[in-house]
C-alpha positions in Angstrom: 26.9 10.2 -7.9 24.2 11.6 -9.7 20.8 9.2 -10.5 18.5 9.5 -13.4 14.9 8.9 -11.2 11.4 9.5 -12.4 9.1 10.0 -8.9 6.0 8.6 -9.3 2.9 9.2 -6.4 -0.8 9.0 -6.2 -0.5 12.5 -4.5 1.0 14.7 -6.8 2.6 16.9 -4.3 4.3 14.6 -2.4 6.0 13.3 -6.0 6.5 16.9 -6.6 8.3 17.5 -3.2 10.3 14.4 -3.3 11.5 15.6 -7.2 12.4 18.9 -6.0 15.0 17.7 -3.0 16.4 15.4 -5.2 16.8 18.2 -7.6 18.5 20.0 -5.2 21.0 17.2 -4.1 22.1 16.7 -8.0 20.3 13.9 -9.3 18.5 13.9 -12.7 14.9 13.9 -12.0 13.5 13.1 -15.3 10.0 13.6 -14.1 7.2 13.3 -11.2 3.8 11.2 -12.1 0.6 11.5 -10.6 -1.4 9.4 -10.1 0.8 6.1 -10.5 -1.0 4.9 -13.6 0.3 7.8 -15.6 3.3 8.0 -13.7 4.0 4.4 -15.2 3.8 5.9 -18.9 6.4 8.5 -17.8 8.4 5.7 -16.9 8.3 3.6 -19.4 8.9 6.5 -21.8 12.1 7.7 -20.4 13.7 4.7 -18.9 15.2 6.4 -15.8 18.0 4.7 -13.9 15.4 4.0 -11.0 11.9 5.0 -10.2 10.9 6.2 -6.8 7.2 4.1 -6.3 5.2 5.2 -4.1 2.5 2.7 -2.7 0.0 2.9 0.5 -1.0 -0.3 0.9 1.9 -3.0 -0.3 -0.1 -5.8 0.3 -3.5 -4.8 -0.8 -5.0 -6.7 -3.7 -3.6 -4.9 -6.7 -1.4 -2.4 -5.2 1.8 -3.6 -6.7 0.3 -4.3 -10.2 2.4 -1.1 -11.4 5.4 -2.0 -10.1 4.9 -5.7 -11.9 4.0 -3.9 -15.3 7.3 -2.2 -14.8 9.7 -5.0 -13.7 8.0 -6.4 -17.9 8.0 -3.3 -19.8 11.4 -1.8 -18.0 13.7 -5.0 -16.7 16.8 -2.0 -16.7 15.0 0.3 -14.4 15.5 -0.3 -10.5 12.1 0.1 -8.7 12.2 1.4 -4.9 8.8 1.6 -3.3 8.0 4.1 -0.9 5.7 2.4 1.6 4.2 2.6 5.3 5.9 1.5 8.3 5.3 -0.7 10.4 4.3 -3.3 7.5 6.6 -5.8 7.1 4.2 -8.2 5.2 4.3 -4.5 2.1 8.0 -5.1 2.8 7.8 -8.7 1.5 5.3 -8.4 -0.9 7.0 -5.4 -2.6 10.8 -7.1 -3.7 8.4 -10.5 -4.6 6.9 -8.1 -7.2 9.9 -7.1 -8.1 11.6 -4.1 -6.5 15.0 -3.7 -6.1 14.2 -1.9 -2.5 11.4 -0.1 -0.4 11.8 2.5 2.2 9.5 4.2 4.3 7.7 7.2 3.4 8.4 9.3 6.2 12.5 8.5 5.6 14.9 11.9 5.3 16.2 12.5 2.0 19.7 10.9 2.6 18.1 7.6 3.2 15.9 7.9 0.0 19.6 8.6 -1.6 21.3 5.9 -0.4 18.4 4.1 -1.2 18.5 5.2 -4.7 22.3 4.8 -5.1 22.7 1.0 -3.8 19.2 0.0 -6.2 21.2 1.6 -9.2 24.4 -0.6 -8.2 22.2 -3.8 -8.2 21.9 -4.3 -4.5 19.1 -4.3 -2.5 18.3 -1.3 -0.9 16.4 -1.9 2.8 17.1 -0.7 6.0 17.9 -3.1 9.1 15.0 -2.2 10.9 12.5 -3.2 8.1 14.6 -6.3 8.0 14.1 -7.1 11.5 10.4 -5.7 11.4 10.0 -8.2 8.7 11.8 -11.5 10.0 9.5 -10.7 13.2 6.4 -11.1 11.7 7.7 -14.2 9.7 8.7 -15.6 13.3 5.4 -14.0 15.0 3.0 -14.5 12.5 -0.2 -12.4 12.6 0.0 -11.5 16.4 0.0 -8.0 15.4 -2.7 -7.8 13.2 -4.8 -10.6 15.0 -5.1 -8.2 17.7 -5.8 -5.2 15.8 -8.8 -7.6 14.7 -10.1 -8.2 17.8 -10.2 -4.1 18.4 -11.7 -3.2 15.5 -14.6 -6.1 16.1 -15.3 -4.6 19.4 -16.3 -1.0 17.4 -18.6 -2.6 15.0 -22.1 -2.9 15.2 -23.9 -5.9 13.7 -25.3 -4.3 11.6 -21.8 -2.8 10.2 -20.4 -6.2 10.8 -22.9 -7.4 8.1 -22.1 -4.7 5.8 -18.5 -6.1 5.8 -19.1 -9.0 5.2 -21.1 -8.1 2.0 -18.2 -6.3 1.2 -15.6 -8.3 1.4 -18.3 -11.0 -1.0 -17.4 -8.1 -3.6 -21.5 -6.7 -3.0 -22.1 -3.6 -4.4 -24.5 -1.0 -3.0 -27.4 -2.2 -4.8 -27.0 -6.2 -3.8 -26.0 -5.1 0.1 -29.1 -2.7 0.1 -31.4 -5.7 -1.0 -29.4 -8.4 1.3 -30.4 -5.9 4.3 -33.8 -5.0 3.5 -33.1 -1.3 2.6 -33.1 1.4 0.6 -29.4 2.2 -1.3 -29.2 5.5 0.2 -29.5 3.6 3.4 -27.0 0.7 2.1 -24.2 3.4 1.7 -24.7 5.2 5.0 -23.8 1.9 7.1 -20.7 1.3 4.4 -19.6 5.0 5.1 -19.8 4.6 9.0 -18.2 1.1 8.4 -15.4 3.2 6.8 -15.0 5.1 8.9 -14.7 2.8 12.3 -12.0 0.9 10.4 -9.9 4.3 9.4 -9.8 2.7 5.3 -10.9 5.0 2.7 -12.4 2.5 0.0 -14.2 -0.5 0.3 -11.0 -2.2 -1.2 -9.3 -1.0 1.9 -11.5 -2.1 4.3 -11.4 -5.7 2.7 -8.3 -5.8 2.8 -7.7 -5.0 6.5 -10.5 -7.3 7.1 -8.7 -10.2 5.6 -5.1 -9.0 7.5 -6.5 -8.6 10.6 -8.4 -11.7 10.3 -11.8 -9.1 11.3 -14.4 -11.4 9.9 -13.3 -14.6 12.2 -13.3 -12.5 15.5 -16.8 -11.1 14.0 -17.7 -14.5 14.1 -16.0 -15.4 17.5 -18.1 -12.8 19.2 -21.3 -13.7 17.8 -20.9 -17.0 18.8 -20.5 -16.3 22.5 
């Protein structure tokens, strides 16, 4: 059965490679987006059968905001987000948003298609391991992430430690340069090296993994000792 999709990406060639395999497997790709903002237009103009959405972070602050401008603008048009695994909390947050199902980005092209086929029918398309990931981490809340928090404290130095916290306040360079007594070109060397201990790309990301991981408290924890 062939379905109408529109791909939509921040990275333009992974839309791009995803819309050429479904090309090749007879579906109507009515185009690929980049980055999602635009993407979103695309879909809202041609009102595909489904929209492939692909999202990095499901449960960072914002993330799904496209995805809930689509389920308003586009109620006929099945959303299935392409997301990271493990993250069963993205899972969650992803069909309470709206989507009709969410697969991982590294699935194989027939699991994007069946994926695709059971979100145009009206059904919701997940696989039973993200299932069971998920329903794990409703019965084992936070045991995961809590010690991922307790790693990543160990990396930081205080220094860095303070520079989170001033992030996660919503500081910007200027106000995190004054709070530590230094210059901004100094500010934004510690929030680089911050960055890069906690693998995030943005200070967004590293607030939000600081909040999931529950960072700030073992921070605290360690300080106290």
């Amino acid at each position: 059965m062939s379905v109408r999709v529109v791909v939509v990406d921040d990275r333009r060639l992974v839309a791009e490679a995803l819309a050429s395999a479904l090309r090749v497997r007879g579906h109507r790709v009515l185009g690929a987006g980049a980055p999602i903002g635009r993407g979103v237009d695309l879909v809202v103009g041609k009102q595909p059968d489904v929209c492939l959405l692909g999202a990095l972070e499901p449960d960072a602050p914002g993330a799904l905001d496209p995805l809930q401008r689509l389920r308003r603008e586009c109620p006929r048009v099945a959303v299935v987000v392409l997301g990271p695994v493990p993250n069963p909390r993205g899972v969650a947050a992803a069909f309470a948003a709206g989507a009709r199902g969410y697969v991982r980005h590294d699935e194989r092209i027939e699991g994007v298609e069946r994926a695709m086929l059971k979100a145009k029918a009206g059904e919701a398309a997940v696989t039973p391991q993200l299932l069971r990931e998920a329903f794990t981490e409703l019965l084992h809340p936070r045991a995961v992430d809590q010690a991922e928090g307790a790693r990543l404290a160990a990396l930081l130095t205080e220094r860095e430690a303070d520079v989170l916290v001033r992030i996660v306040e919503g500081e910007d360079t200027r106000r995190i340069a004054a709070g530590l007594g230094v210059a901004p070109s100094t500010a934004r060397t510690h929030v680089q090296r911050l960055l890069t201990k906690l693998g995030t790309a943005s200070r967004l990301e590293a607030a939000a993994l600081a909040v999931r991981t529950g960072l700030l408290d073992h921070l605290a924890a360690s300080r106290d000792l």
